[in-house]
C-alpha positions in Angstrom: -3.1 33.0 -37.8 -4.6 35.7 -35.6 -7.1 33.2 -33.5 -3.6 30.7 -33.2 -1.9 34.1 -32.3 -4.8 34.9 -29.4 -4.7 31.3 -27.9 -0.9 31.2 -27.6 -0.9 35.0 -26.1 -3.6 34.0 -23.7 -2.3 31.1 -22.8 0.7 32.5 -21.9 -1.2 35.7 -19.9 -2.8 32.4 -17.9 0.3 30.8 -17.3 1.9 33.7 -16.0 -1.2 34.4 -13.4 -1.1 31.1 -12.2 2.6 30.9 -11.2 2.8 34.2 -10.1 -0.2 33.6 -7.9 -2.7 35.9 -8.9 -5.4 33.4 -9.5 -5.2 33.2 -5.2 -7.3 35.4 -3.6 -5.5 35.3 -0.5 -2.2 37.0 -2.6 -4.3 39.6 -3.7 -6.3 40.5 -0.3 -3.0 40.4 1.7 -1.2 42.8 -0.6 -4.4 45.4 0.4 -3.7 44.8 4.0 -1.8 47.4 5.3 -2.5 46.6 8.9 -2.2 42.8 9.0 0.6 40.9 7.3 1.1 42.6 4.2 2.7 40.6 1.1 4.3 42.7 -1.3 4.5 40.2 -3.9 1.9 41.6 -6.0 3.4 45.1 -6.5 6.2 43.8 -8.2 3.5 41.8 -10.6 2.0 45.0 -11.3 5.8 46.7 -11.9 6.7 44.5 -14.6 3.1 44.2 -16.2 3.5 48.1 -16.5 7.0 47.8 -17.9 6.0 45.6 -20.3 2.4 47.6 -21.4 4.6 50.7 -21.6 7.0 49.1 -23.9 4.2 47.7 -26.0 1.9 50.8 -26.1 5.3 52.9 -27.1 5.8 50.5 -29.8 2.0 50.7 -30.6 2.0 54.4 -31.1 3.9 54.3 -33.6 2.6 51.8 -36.0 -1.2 51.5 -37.3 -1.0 47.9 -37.8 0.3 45.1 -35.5 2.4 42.0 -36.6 0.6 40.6 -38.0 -1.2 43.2 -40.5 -4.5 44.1 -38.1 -5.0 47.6 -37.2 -4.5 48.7 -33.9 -7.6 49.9 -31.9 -6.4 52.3 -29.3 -8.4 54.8 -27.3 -8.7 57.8 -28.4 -10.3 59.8 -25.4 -8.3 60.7 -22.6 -11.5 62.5 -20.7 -12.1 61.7 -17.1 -15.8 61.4 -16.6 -17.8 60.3 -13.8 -18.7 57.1 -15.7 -14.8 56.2 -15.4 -14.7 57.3 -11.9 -17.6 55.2 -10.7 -16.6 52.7 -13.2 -13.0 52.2 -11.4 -14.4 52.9 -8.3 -16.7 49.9 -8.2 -14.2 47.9 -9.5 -11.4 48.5 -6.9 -14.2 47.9 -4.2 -15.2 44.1 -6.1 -11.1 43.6 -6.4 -10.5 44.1 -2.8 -13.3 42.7 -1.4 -12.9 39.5 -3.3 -9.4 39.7 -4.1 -10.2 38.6 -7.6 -10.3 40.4 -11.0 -11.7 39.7 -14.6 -8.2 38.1 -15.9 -7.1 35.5 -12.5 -11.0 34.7 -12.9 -10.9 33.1 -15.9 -8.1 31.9 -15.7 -9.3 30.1 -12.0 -12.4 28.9 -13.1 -10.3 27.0 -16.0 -7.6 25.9 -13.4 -11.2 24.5 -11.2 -11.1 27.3 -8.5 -14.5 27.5 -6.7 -14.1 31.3 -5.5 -14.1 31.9 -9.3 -16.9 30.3 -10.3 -19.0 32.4 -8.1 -17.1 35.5 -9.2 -16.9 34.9 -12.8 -21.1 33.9 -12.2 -21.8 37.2 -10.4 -19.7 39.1 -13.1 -22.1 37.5 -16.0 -25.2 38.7 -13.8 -22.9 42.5 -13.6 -22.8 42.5 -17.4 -26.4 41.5 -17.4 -27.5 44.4 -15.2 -25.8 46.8 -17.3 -27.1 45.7 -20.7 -30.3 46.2 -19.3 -30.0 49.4 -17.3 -27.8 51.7 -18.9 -27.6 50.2 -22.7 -31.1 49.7 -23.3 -32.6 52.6 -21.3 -29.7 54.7 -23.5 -27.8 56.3 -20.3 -24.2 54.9 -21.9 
């Protein structure tokens, strides 16, 4: 029930990024440009994905098991440290220079779009790098 559960949730996460447009590049990039001709589109993605992860974390915080009987994993940490600075940093920088994320690449390599292949490729090679780097040389 929970790996039926995950398909249909992600599914669903996939759909919405497609029709709302987030899988284009283009979307996200001309939300970031101030200067140019800015599209606006994408903050009111972000406004109701907040909504509805507020709504859901609330809920969360108040139960230790989800629907359907797993315990919730939440963070327990609220530190700032550099890791999460550079951490955020580097990935804002990737987002607006590409105009693509984790999720809307996934989801855009399954839906056959080529800027996501070579995104969700040099994001493997990232992961690499840091498994051998940090994790191995024990600087997590």
């Amino acid at each position: 029930m929970q790996n039926l559960s995950a398909l249909i949730i992600g599914l669903l996460f996939g759909v919405g990024l497609l029709l709302s447009g987030m899988t284009d590049p283009a979307k996200v990039t001309g939300f970031l440009d101030f200067a140019g001709l800015w599209n606006p589109s994408l903050a009111f993605v972000m406004t109701g994905a907040i909504g509805v992860g507020l709504i859901g974390f609330t809920v969360a915080k108040k139960k230790s098991v989800s629907c359907l009987g797993e315990p919730f994993h939440l963070p327990k940490t609220t530190v700032i440290d550099p890791r999460l600075v550079i951490g955020s940093a580097v990935f804002g920088i990737g987002w607006g220079l590409a105009g693509i994320c984790p999720g809307p690449a996934l989801v855009g390599l399954g839906a056959g779009i080529m800027e996501a292949l070579w995104f969700v490729l040099s994001m493997v090679v990232g992961m690499g790098v840091y498994q051998l780097v940090v994790l191995r040389k024990g600087l997590s």
